[in-house]
C-alpha positions in Angstrom: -23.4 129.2 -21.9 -24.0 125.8 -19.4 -20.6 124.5 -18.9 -19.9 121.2 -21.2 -20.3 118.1 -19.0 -16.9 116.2 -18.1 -16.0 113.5 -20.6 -16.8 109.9 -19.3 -14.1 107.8 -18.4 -16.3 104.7 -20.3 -16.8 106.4 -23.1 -13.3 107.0 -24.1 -10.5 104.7 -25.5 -6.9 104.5 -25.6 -6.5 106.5 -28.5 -8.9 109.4 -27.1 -8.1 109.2 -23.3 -4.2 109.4 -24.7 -5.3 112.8 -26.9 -7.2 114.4 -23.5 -3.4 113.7 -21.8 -1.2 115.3 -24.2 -3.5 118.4 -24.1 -2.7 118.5 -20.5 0.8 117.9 -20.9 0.7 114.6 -19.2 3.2 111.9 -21.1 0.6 109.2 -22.9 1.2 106.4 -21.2 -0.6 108.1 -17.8 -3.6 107.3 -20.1 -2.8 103.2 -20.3 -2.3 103.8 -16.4 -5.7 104.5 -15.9 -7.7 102.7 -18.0 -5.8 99.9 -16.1 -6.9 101.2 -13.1 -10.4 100.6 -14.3 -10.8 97.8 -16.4 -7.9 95.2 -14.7 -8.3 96.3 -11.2 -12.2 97.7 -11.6 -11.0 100.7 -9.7 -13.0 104.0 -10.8 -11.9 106.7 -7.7 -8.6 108.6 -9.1 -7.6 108.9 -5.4 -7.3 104.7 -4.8 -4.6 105.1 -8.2 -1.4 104.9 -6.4 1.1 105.1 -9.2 -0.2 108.2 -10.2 1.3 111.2 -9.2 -1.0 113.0 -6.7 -1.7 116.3 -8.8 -2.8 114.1 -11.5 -5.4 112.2 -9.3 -6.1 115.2 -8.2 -6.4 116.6 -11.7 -8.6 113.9 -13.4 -11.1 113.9 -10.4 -11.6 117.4 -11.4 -12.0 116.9 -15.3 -12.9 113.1 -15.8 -16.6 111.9 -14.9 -15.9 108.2 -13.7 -19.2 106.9 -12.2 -22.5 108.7 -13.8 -25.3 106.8 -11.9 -25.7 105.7 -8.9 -27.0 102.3 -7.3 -30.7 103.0 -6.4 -31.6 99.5 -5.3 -28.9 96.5 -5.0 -30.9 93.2 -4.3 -29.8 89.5 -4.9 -31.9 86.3 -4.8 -32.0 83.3 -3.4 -30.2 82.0 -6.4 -28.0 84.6 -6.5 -28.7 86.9 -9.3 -28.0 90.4 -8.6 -30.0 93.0 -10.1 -29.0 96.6 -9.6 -31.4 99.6 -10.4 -29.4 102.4 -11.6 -30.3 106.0 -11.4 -28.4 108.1 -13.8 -27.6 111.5 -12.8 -28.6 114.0 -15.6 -25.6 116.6 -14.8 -22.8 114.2 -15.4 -21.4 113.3 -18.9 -23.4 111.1 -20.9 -21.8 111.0 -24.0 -22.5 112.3 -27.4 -25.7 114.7 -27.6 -27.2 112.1 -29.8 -26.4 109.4 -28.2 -27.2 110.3 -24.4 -30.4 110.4 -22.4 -33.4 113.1 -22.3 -32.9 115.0 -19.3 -36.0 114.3 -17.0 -39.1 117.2 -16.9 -39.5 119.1 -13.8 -41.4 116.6 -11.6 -40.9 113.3 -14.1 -39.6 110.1 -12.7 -36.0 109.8 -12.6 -33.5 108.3 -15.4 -33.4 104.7 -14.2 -32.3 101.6 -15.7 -31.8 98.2 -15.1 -29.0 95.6 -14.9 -28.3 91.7 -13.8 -26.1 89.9 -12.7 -26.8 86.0 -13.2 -24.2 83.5 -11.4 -23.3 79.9 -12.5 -20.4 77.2 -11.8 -18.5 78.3 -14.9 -20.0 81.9 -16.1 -21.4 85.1 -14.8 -23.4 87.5 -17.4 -24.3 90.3 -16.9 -27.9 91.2 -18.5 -28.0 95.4 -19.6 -30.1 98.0 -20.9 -29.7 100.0 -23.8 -32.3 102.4 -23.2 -34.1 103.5 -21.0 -37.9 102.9 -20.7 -38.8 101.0 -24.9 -39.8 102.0 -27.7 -41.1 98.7 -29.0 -44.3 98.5 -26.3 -44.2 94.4 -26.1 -47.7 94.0 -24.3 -46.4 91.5 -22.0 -43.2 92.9 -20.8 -42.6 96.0 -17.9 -39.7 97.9 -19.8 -42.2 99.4 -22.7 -44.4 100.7 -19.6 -44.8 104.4 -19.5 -42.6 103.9 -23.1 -39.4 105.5 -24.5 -36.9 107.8 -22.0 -34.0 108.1 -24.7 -30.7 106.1 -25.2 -27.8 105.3 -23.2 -25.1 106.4 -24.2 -22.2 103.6 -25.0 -20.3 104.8 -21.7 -23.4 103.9 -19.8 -24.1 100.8 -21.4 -20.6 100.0 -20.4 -20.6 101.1 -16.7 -23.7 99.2 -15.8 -21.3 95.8 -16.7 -18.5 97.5 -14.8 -20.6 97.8 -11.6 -21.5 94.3 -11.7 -18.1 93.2 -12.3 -16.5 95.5 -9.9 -18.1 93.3 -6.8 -17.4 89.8 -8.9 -13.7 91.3 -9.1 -13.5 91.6 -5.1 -14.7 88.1 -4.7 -11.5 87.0 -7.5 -14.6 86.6 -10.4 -15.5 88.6 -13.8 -18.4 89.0 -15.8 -17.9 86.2 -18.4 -20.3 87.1 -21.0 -23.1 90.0 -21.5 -26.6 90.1 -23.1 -28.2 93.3 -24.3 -31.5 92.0 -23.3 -32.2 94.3 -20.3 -34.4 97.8 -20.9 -34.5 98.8 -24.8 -34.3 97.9 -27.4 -30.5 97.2 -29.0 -31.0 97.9 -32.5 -32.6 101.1 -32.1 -29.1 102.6 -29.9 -27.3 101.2 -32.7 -24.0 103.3 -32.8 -23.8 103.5 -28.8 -24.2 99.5 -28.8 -21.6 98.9 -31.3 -19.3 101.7 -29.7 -20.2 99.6 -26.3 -19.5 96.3 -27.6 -16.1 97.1 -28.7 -15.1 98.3 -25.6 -16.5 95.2 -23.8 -14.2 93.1 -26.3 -10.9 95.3 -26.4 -8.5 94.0 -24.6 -7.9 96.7 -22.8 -11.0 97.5 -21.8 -13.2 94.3 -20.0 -11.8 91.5 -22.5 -14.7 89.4 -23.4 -14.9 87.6 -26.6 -17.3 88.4 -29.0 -18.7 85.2 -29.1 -19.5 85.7 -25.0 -21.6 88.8 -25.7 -25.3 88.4 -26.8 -27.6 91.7 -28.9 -31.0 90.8 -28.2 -33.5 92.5 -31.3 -37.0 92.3 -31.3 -36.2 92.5 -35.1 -35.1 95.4 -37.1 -34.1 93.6 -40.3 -32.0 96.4 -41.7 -30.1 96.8 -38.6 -29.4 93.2 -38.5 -27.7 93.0 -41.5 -25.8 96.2 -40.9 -24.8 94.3 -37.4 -23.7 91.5 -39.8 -21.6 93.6 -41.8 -19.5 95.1 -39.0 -17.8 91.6 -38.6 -18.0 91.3 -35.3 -19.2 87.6 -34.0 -21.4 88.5 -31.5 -24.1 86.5 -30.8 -27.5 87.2 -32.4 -30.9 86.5 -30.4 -33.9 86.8 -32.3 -37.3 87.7 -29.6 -39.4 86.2 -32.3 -42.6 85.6 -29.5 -45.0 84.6 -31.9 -44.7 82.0 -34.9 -47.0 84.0 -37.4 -47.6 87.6 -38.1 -51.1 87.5 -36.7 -50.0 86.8 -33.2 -46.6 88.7 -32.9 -48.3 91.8 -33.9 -50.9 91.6 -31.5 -48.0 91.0 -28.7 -45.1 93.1 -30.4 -46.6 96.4 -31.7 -43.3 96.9 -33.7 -44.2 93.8 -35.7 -46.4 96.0 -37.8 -43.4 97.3 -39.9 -42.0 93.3 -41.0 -43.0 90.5 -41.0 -41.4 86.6 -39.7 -40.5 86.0 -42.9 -38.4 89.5 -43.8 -36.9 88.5 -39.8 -36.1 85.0 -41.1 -34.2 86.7 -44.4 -31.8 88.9 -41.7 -31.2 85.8 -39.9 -29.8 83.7 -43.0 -28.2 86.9 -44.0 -26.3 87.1 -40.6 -25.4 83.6 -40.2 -23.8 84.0 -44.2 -21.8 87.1 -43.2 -20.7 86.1 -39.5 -21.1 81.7 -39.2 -22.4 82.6 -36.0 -25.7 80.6 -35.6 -29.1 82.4 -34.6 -31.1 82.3 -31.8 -34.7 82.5 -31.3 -36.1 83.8 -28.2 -39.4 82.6 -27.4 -41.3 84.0 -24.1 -44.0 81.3 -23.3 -47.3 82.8 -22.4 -49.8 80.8 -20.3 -52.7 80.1 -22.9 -51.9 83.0 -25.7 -48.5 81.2 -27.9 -47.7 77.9 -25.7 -50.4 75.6 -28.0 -48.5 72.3 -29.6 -50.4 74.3 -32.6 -47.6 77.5 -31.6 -44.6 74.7 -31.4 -45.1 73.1 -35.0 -45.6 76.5 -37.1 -42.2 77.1 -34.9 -40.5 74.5 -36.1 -41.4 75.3 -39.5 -40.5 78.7 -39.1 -37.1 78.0 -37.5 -35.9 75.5 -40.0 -35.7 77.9 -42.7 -32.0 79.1 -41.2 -29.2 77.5 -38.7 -30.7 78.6 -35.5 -31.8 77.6 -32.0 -34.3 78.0 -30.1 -34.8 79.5 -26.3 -37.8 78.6 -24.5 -37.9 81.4 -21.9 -41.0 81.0 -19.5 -43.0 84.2 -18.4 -42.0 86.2 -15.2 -45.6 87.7 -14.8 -45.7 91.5 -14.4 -48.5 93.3 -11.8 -51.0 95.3 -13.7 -50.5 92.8 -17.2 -53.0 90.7 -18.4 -50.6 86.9 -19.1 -49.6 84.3 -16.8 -47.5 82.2 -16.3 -47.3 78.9 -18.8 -47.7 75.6 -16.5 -44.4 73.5 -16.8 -46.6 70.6 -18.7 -47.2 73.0 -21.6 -43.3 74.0 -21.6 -42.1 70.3 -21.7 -45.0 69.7 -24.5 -43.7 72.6 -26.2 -40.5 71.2 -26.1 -41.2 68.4 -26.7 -42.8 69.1 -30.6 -40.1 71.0 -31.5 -37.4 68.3 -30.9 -39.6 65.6 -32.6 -39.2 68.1 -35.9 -35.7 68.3 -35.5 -35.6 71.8 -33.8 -32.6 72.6 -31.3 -34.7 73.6 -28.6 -33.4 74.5 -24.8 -36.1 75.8 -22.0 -34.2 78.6 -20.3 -33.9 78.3 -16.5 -36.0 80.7 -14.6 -33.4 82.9 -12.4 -34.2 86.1 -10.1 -37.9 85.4 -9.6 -38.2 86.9 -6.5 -36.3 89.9 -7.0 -38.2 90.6 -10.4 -35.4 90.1 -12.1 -37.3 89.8 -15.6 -36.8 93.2 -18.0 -38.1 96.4 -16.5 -39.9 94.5 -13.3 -37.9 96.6 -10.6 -38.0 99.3 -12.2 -42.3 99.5 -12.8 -42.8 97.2 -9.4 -40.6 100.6 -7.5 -42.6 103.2 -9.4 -45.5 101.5 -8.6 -44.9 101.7 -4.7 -43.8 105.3 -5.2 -47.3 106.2 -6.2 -49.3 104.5 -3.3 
């Protein structure tokens, strides 16, 4: 019988990490010392954990997995946003069976996933996968490429945001807020995101506000409203892409199994259940859904429930068929969806030349792999 991997310190909570202590006849509170350790001082090597007795460092070194990837690539722009690709090794703990990542085939590409770090004045968020590869097969986006790896588990959905805040922490910053609009697709990991979440919010664990943390669904209606009955406020980001059916299935292959109007229902439904306004995430593509024609079905479509609307301009990927949309047509775009009322914002363009857009580093190093 293969020996059962090590549990992972992300994956575990007070209650659980207190229940692995008395079994080795440690007194509780050794447990609140170390998640201390890494959440407050975003410390993850037993041996740096001074006011722990040395056996015991010694001891959960040995039966504790803390880190489970490693950094592959670290790069940062010229506007600062960080993006690390993450390489997750395949014999450490990933969780529950159900919940964790295929093993790679002899001679497959290795588990890798990405994550971002985007800097302002007053916020840093950090941008994660849920999977890796997609399921969902957008036509214009690099994550879908070579499609569906298998999930993350929750505790590697939660250490991608600790490596990106254990650097902030060292320069006396934390991540602020997180959106799960990285590699995957959210509402398809659901009880690892959920799991995730929670520990992102629990205050002893990394303390952000579920109002500061973002699930980003290409739309699974039933999901949604199960989201909206866990009562817990996170944000909700719609990628609706297209403003008709036509359109967004011929971009969004998932689109096949609902429809706008089924996406619009789950929207109203969530903002009854949580108050939390919607948001609409709209990737521009140069001459395919940027038409003033695109922006007023838009508007109508977005004024049937309390929602915004992001204007997020393409980041064009090697080997796809779309371009970039010129900024004329995103100001025009704009432009007709504020004339009909339409809270619209055009999303600054951040990490261009680190491919910092969903899946990019991961396909552009693949690609150079190969020739």
């Amino acid at each position: 019988m293969p020996e059962s991997p090590r549990p992972h310190i992300f994956d575990l909570d007070p209650e659980s990490l207190r229940a692995l202590a008395a079994q080795w006849g440690w007194p509780k509170f050794r447990a609140d010392q170390v998640l201390e350790w890494v959440y407050r001082h975003a410390v993850a090597d037993p041996a740096a954990m001074t006011n722990l007795p040395a056996r015991d460092r010694q001891a959960l070194a040995e039966r504790l997995t803390f880190l489970s990837g490693e950094v592959a690539v670290d790069v940062t722009g010229s506007d600062g946003t960080r993006k690390l690709l993450v390489r997750w090794n395949p014999s450490a703990a990933a969780g529950r069976s159900d919940a964790s990542i295929a093993l790679p085939l002899s001679g497959a590409a290795p588990q890798e996933t990405e994550c971002v770090m985007i800097p302002t004045d007053d916020r840093c968020t950090a941008c994660i996968s849920s999977q890796v590869g997609c399921p969902v097969g957008c036509t214009f986006c690099a994550s879908g490429i070579g499609g569906l790896d298998g999930n993350l588990s929750a505790g590697r959905i939660v250490e991608q945001v600790w490596l990106l805040d254990r650097d902030l922490h060292r320069q006396g910053r934390r991540i602020s807020n997180v959106v799960f609009m990285g590699m995957g697709e959210p509402l398809a990991n659901y009880q690892s995101v959920m799991h995730a979440v929670r520990t992102l919010m629990a205050p002893w664990g990394l303390n952000i506000g579920a109002r500061r943390i973002t699930i980003s669904t290409v739309g699974l209606p039933r999901a949604i409203e199960r989201l909206a009955n866990e009562q817990v406020p996170v944000t909700l980001a719609i990628s609706l892409h297209a403003p008709n059916d036509e359109l967004r299935r011929r971009l969004i292959p998932w689109a096949e199994y609902t429809t706008v109007a089924d996406l619009m229902d789950a929207g109203r439904y969530y903002f009854k259940q949580t108050g939390r306004e919607v948001t609409l995430e709209y990737i521009l593509l140069g001459g395919v859904n940027d038409r003033p024609e695109h922006a007023e079905q838009l508007a109508g479509v977005a004024k049937t429930l309390r929602a915004n609307v992001n204007l997020i301009r393409y980041n064009e990927v090697a080997g796809l068929p779309y371009a970039r949309p010129s900024d004329a047509a995103v100001r025009k775009f704009q432009e007709v969806l504020r004339q009909r009322g339409i809270n619209a914002h055009i999303r600054a363009s951040r990490g261009r030349d680190i491919a910092a857009a969903c899946g990019q580093l991961r396909h552009e190093q693949r690609a150079a792999s190969t020739t």
